[in-house]
C-alpha positions as CSV (number, residue, x, y, z in Angstrom):
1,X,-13.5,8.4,-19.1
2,X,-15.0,5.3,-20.7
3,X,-17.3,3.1,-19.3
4,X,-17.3,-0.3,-19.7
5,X,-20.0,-2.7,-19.1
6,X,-18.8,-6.3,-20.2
7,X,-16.0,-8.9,-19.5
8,X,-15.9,-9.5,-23.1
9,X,-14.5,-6.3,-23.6
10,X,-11.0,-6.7,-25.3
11,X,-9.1,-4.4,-22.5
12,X,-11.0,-6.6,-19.7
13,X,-9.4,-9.3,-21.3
14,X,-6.2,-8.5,-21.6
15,X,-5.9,-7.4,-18.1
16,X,-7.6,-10.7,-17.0
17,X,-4.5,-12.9,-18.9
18,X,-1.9,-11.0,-17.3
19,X,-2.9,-13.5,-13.7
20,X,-0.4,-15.8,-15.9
21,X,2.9,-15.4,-15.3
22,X,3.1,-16.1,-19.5
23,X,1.2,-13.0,-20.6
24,X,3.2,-10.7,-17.8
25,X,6.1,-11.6,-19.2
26,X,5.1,-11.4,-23.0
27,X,3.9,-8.0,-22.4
28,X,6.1,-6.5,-19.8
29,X,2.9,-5.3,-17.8
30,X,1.3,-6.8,-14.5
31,X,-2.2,-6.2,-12.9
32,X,-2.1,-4.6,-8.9
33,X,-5.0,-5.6,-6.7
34,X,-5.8,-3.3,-4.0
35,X,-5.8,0.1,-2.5
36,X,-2.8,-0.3,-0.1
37,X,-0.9,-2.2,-3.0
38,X,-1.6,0.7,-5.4
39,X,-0.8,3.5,-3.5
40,X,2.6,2.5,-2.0
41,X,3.2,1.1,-6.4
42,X,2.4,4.9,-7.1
43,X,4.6,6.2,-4.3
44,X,7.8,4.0,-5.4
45,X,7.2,5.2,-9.1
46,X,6.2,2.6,-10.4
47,X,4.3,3.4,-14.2
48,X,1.1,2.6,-14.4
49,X,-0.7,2.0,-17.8
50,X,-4.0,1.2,-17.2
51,X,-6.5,1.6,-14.5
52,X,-9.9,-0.3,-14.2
53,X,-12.2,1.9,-11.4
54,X,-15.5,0.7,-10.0
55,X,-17.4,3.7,-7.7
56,X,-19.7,1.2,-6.0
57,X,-16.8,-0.6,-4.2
58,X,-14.7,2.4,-2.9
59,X,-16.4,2.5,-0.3
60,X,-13.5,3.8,2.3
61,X,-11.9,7.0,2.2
62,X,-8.5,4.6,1.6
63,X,-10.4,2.8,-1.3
64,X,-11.1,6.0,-3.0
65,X,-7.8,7.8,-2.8
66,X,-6.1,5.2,-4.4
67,X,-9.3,5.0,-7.6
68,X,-8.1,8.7,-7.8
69,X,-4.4,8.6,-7.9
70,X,-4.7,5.6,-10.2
71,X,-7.0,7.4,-12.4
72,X,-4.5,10.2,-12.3
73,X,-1.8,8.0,-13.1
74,X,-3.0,5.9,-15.7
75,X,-1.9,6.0,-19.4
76,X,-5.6,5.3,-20.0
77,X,-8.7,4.9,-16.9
78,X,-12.3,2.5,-17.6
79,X,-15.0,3.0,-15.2
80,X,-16.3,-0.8,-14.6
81,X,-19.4,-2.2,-13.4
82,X,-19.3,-4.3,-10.1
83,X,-19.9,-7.5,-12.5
84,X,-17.0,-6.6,-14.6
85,X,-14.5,-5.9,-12.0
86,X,-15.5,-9.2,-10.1
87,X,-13.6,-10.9,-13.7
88,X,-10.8,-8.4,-12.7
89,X,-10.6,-8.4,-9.1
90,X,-8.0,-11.1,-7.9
91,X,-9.7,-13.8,-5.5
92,X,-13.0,-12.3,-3.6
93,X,-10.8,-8.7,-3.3
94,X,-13.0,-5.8,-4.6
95,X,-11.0,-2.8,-3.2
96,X,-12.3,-0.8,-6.3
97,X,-9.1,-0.5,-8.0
98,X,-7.4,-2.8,-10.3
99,X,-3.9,-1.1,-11.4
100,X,-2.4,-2.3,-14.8
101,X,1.6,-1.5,-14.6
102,X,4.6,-1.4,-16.7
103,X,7.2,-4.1,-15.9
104,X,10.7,-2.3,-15.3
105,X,12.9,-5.0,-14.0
106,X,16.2,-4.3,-12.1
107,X,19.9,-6.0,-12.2
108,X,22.5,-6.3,-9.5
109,X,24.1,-3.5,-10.8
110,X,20.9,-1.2,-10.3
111,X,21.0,-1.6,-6.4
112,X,21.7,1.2,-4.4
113,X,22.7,-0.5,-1.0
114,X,24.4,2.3,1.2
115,X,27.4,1.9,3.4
116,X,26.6,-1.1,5.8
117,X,23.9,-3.0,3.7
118,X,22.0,-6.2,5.1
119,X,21.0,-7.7,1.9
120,X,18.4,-11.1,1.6
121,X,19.1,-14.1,-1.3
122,X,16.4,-16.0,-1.8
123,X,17.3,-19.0,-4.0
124,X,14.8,-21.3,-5.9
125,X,11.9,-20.2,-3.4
126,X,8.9,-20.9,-5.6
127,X,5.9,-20.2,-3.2
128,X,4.8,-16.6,-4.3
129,X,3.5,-16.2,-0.9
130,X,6.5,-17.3,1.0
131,X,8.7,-15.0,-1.6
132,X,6.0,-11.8,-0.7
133,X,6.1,-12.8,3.0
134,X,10.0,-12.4,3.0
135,X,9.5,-9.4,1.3
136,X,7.0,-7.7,3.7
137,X,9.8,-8.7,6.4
138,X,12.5,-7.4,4.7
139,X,10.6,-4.0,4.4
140,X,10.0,-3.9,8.0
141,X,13.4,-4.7,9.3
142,X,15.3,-2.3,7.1
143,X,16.9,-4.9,4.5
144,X,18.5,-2.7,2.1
145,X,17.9,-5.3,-1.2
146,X,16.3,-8.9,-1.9
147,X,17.8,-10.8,-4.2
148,X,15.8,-13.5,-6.1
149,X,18.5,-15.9,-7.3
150,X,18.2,-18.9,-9.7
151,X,15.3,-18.9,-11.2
152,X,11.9,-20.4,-9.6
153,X,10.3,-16.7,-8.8
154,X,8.0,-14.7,-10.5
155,X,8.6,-11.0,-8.8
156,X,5.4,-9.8,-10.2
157,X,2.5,-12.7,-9.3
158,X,-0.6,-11.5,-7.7
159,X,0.5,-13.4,-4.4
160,X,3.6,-12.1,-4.6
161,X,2.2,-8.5,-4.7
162,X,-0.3,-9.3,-2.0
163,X,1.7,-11.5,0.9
164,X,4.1,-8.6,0.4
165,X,1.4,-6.0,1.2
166,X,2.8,-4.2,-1.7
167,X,6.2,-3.8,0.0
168,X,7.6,-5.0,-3.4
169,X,7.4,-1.4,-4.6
170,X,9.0,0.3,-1.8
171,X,12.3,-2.5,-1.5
172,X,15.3,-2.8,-4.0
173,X,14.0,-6.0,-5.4
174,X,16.0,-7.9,-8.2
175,X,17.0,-11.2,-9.9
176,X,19.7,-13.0,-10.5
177,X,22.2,-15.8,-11.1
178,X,23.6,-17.5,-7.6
179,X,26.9,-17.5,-8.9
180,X,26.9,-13.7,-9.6
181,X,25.1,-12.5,-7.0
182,X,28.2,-14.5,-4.9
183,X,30.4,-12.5,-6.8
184,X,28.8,-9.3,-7.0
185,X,28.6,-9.8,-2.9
186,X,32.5,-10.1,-2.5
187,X,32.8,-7.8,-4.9
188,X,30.8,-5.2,-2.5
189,X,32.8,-6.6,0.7
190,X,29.5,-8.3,2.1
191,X,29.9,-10.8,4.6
192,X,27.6,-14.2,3.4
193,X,25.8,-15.9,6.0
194,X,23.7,-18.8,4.6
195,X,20.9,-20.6,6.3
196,X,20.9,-24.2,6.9
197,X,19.4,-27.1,8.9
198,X,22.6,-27.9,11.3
199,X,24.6,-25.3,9.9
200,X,26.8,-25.1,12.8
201,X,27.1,-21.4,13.6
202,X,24.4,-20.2,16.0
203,X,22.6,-17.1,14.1
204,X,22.8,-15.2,16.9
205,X,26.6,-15.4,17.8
206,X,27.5,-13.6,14.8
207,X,28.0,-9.8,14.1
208,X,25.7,-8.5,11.7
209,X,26.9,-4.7,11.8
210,X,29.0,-5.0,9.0
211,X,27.9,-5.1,5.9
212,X,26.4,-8.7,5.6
213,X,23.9,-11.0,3.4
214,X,21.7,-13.7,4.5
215,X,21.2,-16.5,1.9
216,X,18.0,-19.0,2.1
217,X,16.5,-21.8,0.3
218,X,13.6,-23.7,-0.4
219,X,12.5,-26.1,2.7
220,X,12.4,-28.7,-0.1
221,X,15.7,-28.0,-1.7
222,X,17.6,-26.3,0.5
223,X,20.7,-24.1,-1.1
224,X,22.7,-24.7,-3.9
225,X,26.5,-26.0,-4.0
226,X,27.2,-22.1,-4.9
227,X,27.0,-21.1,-1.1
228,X,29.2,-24.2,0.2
229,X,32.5,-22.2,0.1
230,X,35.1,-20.9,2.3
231,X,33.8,-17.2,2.6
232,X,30.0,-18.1,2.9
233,X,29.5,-18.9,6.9
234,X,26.9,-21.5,7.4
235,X,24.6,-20.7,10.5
236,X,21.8,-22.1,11.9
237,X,18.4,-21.8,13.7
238,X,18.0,-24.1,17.2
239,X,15.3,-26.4,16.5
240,X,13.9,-28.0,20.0
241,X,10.7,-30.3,18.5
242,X,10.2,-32.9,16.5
243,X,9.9,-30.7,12.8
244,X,13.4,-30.0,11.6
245,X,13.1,-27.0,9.2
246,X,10.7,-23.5,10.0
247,X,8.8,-21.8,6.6
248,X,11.6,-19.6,4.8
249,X,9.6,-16.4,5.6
250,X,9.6,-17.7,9.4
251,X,13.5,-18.0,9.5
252,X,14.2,-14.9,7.4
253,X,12.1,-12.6,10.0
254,X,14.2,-14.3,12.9
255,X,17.4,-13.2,10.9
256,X,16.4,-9.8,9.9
257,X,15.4,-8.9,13.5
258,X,18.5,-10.7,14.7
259,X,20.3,-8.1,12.8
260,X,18.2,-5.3,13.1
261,X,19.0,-5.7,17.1
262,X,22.4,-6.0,16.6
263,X,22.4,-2.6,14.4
264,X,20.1,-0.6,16.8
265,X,22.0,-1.6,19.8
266,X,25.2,0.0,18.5
């Protein structure tokens, strides 16, 4: 295994540019921060290409499992010095372990959802650590997919990867069109339930057993014109202060729950 002892060194530096969403997508690859993050990557099958190790910073039996099955892996494995990794290492994390993976992105028509789905839209949320937070929630409440829709996410950003607490491996994650993912839904006999400020329908006076889809926006933007139709049921969150609108990863663990009640009390 090579060992390498600079930041200059042209592999260091071509891991470092892929923290820009430009150079993910230019090369297909992203870079996974942390032990936790890597391991449950590895478990989900996700490819990875490179891994950068550094021994003087796995110092926890958690920390050096996941140097090993990296190492294992890994297309190629570097040995680092702490100095090195600290130009790797995303914010003040040193877990160890930086992961370089192969980009394998999924359609609509790659999900697997099962017979009574519960399936999250998330349209135009650009916060990485909002979109990861929804994520880690969606994971934990049994969502069966999580749809980014129309543009404004970037699946594979550090944050991302991090507020998810690497949940992002383990979930049927994709992106895609509003207007098709609409379609695709009735196509699929989901139910659409979309998340607004004075909606009108009180979240928690639905039925969520069937097969059903919650659809949220940005707090700055709300949802697009796509949702306002017939067959999309607008619902809503009470609001008893003086704010008018909760964090989108705030209402979407409310509705996942709500529905995850629902489903266990059956």
């Amino acid at each position: 295994m090579l060992t390498i002892t600079s930041a200059q060194n042209p592999r260091v530096k071509a891991a470092v540019r892929l923290r820009e969403s430009r150079a993910r997508r230019k090369q297909g690859l992203f870079l996974i921060d942390g032990a936790r993050e890597i391991s449950r990557a590895i478990d989900a099958g996700v490819e990875i290409d490179e891994a950068f190790l550094c021994a003087e910073l796995c110092t926890s039996v958690e920390r050096q499992t996941a140097a090993r099955r990296a190492g294992d892996a890994a297309r190629r494995s570097y040995l680092v010095t702490p100095d090195v990794f600290s130009k790797l290492a995303f914010g003040h994390r040193a877990e160890g372990t930086v992961a370089v993976a192969v980009t394998r992105p999924r359609t609509l028509q790659d999900l697997v959802i099962g017979a009574a789905p519960l399936v999250a839209i998330v349209e135009g949320v650009e916060k990485p650590g909002n979109f990861g937070a929804i994520l880690r929630s969606a994971d934990a409440a049994g969502v069966s997919a999580v749809i980014a829709a129309d543009g404004g996410h970037d699946l594979f950003n550090p944050n991302t990867i991090r507020a998810s607490l690497g949940a992002i491996f383990a979930l049927p994650v994709c992106e895609a069109r509003s207007v098709e993912t609409r379609d695709w839904l009735r196509m699929n006999g989901i139910a659409m339930y979309a998340a607004y400020v004075g909606g009108g329908v009180a979240y928690t006076s639905v039925d969520y057993r069937r097969p059903a889809a919650f659809v949220l926006g940005s707090e700055a933007e709300g949802l697009s014109d796509t949702w306002r139709t017939e067959d999309v049921t607008q619902i809503e969150l009470p609001m008893r202060g003086v704010v008018d609108s909760l964090n989108v990863s705030t209402a979407a663990a409310i509705l996942f729950y709500e529905a995850l009640r629902q489903r266990l009390a059956t």
